[in-house]
N, C-alpha and C positions, 0 to 999 in steps of 0.2 A: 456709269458702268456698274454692271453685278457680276459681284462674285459666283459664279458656278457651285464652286462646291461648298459655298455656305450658305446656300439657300435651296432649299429644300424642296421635289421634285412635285411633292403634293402637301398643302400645307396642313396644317396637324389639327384633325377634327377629333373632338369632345364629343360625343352621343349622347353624352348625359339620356340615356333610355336603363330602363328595368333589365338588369344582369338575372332576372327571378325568371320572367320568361324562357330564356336562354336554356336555364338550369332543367324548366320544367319539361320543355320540348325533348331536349335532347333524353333527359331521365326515361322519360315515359317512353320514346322510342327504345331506348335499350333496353326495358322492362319489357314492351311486347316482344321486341325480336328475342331477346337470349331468353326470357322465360315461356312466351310465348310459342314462338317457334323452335327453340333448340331445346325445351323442355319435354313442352306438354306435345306439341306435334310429331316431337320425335319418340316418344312416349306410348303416344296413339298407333301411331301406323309401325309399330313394331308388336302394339297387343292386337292389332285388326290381325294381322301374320301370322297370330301362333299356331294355325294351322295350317299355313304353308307356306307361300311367298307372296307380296305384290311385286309386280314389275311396273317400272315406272319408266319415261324415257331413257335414263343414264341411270339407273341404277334399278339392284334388286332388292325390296328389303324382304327377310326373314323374321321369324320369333325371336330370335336371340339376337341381343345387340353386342354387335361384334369391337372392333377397337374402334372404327371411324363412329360409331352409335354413342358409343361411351364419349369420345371427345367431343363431338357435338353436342352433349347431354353437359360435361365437366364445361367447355366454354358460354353453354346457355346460362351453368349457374351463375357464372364469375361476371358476367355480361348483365345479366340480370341484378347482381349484386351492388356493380359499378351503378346501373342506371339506379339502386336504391339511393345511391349514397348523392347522388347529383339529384334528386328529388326533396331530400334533407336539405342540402345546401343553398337550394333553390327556396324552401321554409324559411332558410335561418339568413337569408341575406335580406339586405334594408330595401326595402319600396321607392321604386322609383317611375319616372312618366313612361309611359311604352312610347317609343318614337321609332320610327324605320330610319334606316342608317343615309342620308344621302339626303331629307330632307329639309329644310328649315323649318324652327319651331320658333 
């Protein structure tokens, strides 16, 4: 007879795989989206405008960047920042085997 609730529903896997991978994917994505996109794209299609609008499907942009221009320009940074700091971390952590989660090695 087993106990229920001392045995555990899935039993407890090790990955032993590379934490550096992880660190780099995700970095490098939050560098293209918050600096890429909330930066420089937002950046662009606000200097294409200064001499008058683009109209887009759901929105209009103008030459001047108004509060929602600014917050997505302040979120790109911090966004951007974070994915620097998980690109360092992803450096400074130890080498290990790249393995995919689920299979035997």
């Amino acid at each position: 007879m087993v106990d229920v609730h001392e045995t555990p529903a899935v039993p407890p896997f090790d990955p032993q795989g590379d934490p550096r991978l992880g660190y780099v994917v995700a970095g490098g994505l939050l560098v293209a989206l918050g600096w890429g996109l909330g930066v420089t794209v937002n950046l662009l299609l606000h200097s294409w405008a200064s001499g008058g609008s683009i109209s887009l499907h759901f929105a209009r942009i103008t030459g001047t960047m108004g509060p929602y221009a600014w917050a997505t320009f302040g979120l790109g940074v911090v966004t951007g920042a974070f994915g620097v700091v998980l690109l360092a971390l992803g450096r400074a952590s130890p080498r290990g085997p790249i393995v995919l989660p689920g299979f035997p090695y």
